[in-house]
C-alpha positions in Angstrom: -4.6 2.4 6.0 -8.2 3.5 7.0 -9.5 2.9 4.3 -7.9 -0.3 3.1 -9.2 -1.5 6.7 -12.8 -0.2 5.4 -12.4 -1.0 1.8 -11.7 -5.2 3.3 -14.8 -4.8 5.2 -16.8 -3.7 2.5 -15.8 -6.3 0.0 -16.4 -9.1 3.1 -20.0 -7.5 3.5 -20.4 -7.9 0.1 -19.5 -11.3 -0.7 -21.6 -12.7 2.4 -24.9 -10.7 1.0 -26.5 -13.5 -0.1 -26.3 -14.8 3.2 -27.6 -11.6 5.4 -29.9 -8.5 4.6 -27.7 -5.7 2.5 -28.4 -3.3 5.1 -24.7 -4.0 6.6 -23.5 -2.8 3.2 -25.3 0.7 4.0 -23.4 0.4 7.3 -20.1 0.7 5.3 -21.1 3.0 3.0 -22.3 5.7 6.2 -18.6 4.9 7.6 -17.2 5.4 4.0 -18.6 8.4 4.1 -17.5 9.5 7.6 -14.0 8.6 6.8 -13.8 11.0 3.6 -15.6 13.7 5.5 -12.7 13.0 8.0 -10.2 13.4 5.6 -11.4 16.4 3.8 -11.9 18.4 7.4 -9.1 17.4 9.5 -6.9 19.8 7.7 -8.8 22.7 8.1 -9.6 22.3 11.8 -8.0 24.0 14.8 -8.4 20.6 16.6 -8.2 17.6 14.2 -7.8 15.2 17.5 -11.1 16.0 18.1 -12.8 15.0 14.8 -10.3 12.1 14.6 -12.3 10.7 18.0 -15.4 11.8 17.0 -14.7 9.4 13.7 -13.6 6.9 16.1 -16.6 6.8 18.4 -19.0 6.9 15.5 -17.3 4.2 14.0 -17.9 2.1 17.2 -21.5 3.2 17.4 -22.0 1.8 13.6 -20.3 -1.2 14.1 -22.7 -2.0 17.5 -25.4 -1.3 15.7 -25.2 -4.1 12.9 -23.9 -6.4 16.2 -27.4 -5.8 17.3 -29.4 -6.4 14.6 -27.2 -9.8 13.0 -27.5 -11.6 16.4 -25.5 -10.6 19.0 -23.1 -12.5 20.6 -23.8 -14.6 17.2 -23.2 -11.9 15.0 -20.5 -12.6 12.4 -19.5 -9.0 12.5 -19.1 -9.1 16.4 -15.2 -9.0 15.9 -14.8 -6.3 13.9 -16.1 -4.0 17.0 -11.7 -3.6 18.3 -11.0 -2.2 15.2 -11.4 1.1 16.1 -9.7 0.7 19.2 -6.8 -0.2 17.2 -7.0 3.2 15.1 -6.9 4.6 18.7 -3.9 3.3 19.8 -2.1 4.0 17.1 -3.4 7.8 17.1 -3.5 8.7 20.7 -2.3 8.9 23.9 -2.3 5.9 26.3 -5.3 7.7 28.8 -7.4 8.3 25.5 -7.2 4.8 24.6 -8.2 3.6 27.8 -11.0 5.3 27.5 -11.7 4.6 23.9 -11.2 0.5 25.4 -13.4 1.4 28.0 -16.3 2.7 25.5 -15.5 -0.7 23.1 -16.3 -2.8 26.1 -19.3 -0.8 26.4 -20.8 -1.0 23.4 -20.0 -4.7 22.8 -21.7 -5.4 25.9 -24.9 -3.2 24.8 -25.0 -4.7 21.3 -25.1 -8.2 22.9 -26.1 -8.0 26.9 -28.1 -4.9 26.4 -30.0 -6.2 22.7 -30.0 -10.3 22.9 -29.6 -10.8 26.8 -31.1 -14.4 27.2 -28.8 -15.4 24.0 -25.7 -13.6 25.8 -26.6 -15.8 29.0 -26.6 -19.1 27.1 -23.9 -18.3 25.1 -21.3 -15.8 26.8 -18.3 -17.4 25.2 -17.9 -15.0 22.0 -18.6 -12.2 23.9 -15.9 -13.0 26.3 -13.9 -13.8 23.3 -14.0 -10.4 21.8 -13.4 -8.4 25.0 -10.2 -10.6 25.5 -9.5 -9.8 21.7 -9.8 -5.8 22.7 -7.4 -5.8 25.5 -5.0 -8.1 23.1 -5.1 -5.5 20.2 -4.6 -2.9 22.3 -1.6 -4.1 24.2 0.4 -5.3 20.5 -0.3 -1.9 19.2 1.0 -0.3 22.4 3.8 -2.6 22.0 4.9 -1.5 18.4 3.6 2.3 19.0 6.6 1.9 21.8 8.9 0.5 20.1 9.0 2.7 16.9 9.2 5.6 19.6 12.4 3.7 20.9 13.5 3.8 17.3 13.0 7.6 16.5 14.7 8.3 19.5 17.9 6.5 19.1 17.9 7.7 15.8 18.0 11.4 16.8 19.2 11.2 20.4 22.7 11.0 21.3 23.3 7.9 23.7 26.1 9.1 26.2 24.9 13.1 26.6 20.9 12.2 25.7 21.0 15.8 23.7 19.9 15.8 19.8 22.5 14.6 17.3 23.8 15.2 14.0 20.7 13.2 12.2 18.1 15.3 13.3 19.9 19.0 12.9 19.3 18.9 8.7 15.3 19.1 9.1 15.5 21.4 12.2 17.4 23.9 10.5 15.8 23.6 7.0 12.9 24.5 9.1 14.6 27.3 11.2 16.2 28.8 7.5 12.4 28.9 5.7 11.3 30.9 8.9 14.0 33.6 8.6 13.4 34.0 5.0 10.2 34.3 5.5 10.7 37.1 8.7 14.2 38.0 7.0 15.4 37.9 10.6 18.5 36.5 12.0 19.9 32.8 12.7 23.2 32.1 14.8 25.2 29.0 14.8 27.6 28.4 17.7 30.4 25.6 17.4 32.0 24.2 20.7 35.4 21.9 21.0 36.1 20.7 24.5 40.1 21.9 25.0 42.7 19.3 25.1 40.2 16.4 25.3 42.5 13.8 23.9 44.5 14.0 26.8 41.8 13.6 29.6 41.4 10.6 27.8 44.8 9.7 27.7 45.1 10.9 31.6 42.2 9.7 33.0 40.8 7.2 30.9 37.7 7.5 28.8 35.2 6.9 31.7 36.3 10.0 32.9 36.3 11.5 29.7 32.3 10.5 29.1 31.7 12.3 32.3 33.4 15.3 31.5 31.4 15.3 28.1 27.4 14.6 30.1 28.4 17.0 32.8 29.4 19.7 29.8 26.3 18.1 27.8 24.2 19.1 31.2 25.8 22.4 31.6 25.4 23.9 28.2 21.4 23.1 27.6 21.1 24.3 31.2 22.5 27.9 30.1 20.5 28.4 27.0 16.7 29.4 26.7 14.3 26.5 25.5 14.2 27.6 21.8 18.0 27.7 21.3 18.9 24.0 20.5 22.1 22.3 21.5 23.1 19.0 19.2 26.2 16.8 20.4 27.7 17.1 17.0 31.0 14.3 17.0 33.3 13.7 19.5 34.0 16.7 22.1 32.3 19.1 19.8 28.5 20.5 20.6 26.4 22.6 18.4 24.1 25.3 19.3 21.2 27.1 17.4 20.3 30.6 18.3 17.3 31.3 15.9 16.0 34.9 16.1 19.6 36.0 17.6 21.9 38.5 16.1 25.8 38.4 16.3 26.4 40.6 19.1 23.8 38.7 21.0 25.5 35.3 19.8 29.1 36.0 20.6 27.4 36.9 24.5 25.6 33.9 24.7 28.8 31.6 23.7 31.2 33.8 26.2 28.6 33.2 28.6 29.1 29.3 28.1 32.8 29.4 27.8 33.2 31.2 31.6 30.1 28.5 32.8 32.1 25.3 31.6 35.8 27.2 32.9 34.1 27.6 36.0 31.8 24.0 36.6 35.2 22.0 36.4 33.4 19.1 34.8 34.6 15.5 35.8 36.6 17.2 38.5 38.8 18.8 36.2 40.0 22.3 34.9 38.5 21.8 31.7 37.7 24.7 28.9 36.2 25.3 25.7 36.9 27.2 22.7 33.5 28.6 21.1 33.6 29.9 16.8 30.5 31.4 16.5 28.4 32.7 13.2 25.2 34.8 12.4 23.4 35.2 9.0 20.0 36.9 8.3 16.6 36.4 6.6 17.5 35.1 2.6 21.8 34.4 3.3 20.8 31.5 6.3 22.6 28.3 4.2 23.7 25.7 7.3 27.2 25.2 4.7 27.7 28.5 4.6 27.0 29.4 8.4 28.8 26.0 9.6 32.2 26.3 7.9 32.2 30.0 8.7 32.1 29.1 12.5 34.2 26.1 12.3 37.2 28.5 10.8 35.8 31.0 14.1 36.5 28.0 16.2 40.0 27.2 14.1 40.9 30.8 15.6 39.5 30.4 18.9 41.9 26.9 19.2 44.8 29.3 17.4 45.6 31.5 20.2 45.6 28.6 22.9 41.7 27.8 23.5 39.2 28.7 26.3 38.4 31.9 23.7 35.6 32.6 21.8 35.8 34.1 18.0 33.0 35.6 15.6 32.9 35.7 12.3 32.6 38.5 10.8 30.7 39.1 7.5 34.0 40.6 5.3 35.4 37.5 6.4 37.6 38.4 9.6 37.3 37.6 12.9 36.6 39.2 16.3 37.2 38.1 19.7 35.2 40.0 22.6 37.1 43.9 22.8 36.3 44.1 19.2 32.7 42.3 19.6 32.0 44.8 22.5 32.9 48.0 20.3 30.8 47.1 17.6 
């Protein structure tokens, strides 16, 4: 979009030479230039925010310059100073852009107060035109920039519990799975069914039933570490990702959340959980394979009367904590 932006002011430079010096067309061809130098290093940098402003204030500074020298607060081209500000905004963070606004105002000002003063006195009205144009452009972008956050969010946040859903656990894990072949080390995948929850809701009602699920929601990402990931994944059932975390370590850190939700009493009430859990290594991590081996874990765990956690185990068995604990 830079460039189309650049590539419209180009062609309006050139179609009003006849009417100013072609010296504005040099102007576009230096930001031209900047803007595929951008492009080429931003890549390889350690800090591409940094070159990103750097392109940004330049930008400005070539823009004020042909203000100067076409007249000011006369200058056809005196508009065209907010543009950057609008890259800003939609690039960076709300006190960067302030201060991005802050150095637009600036350098309008010293391309028209600073260069044709006596002009600027006479005739203040486009200059105040264009600073009231900034502070427009920069709240619509903020405006769109906020709502397409809104957006992602709802599309990858769960509404009731606020923890990750279903939508955004494909790319995590494709991510997570290319790292342990890579390492060739371990991923876990825990599955976790609130006990009997039909009939809280039947009981209680479902208001009580929502809070049973935030305060179990609450409690589960409160128990695990900041890497290992926790997705509401339908109904009364979470999922958690243990990346890096072998199965011994995996059935511990599912026990661990069984005997936390037993003993919270979420909602008031003696609820429980039953936990399947599943582990696969470095070039075998597949999210099919891991997922329906835990859900037939969790089939188990439900099988002998809930509140239980079971492992799969690679031959295809099942192991509930005396035989995890030998192992």
């Amino acid at each position: 979009m830079r460039f189309v932006s650049l590539g419209a002011l180009a062609v309006a430079l050139a179609a009003a030479t006849p009417w100013q010096s072609p010296f504005y067309l040099l102007l576009a061809a230096v930001a031209g230039t900047l803007f595929v130098a951008v492009d080429l290093t931003i890549k390889r940098v350690r800090r591409p925010e940094w070159v990103s402003a750097g392109a940004i204030l330049a930008t400005i500074a070539l823009l004020a310059v042909g203000v100067a020298v076409s007249g000011g607060p006369h200058s056809p081209e005196l508009a065209w100073l907010v543009l950057p500000l609008g890259v800003a905004a939609a690039r960076f963070r709300p006190q960067v852009v302030l201060v991005a606004l802050l150095i637009t105002l600036a350098a309008l000002a010293g391309a028209t107060v600073g260069a044709h003063t006596a002009a600027t006195v006479n005739s203040p009205t486009p200059v105040i035109a264009t600073a009231g144009l900034a502070v427009s452009l920069l709240s619509i972008v903020w405006a769109i920039q906020a709502a397409e956050l809104e957006q992602r969010e709802a599309a990858v946040l769960d509404p009731l519990t606020s923890l990750l859903n279903r939508n955004s656990l494909r790319v995590r894990f494709a991510e997570l799975a290319h790292q342990a072949r890579l390492s060739g080390r371990p991923i876990s995948l825990l599955l976790c069914d609130v006990d009997s929850f039909k009939q809280i809701n039947d009981t209680y009602g479902h208001d009580r039933g929502d809070a049973v699920l935030v305060e179990v929601a609450a409690l589960l990402r409160n128990q695990l570490r900041s890497f290992e990931l926790i997705y509401r994944f339908g109904g009364e059932e979470f999922l958690v990702l243990l990346p890096g975390v072998g199965s011994r370590r995996a059935y511990e850190v599912a026990e661990r959340l069984r005997k936390a939700i037993e003993a919270a009493r979420p909602g008031g009430l003696p609820v429980t959980a039953s936990f399947g859990a599943a582990c696969a290594s470095g070039r075998s991590v597949s999210f099919e394979t891991l997922f329906k081996k835990a859900d037939q874990a969790l089939y188990e765990a439900k099988g002998v009367g809930g509140n239980a956690v079971f492992l799969a185990l690679p031959e295809g068995s099942f192991a509930t904590f005396a035989k995890v604990a030998g192992r």
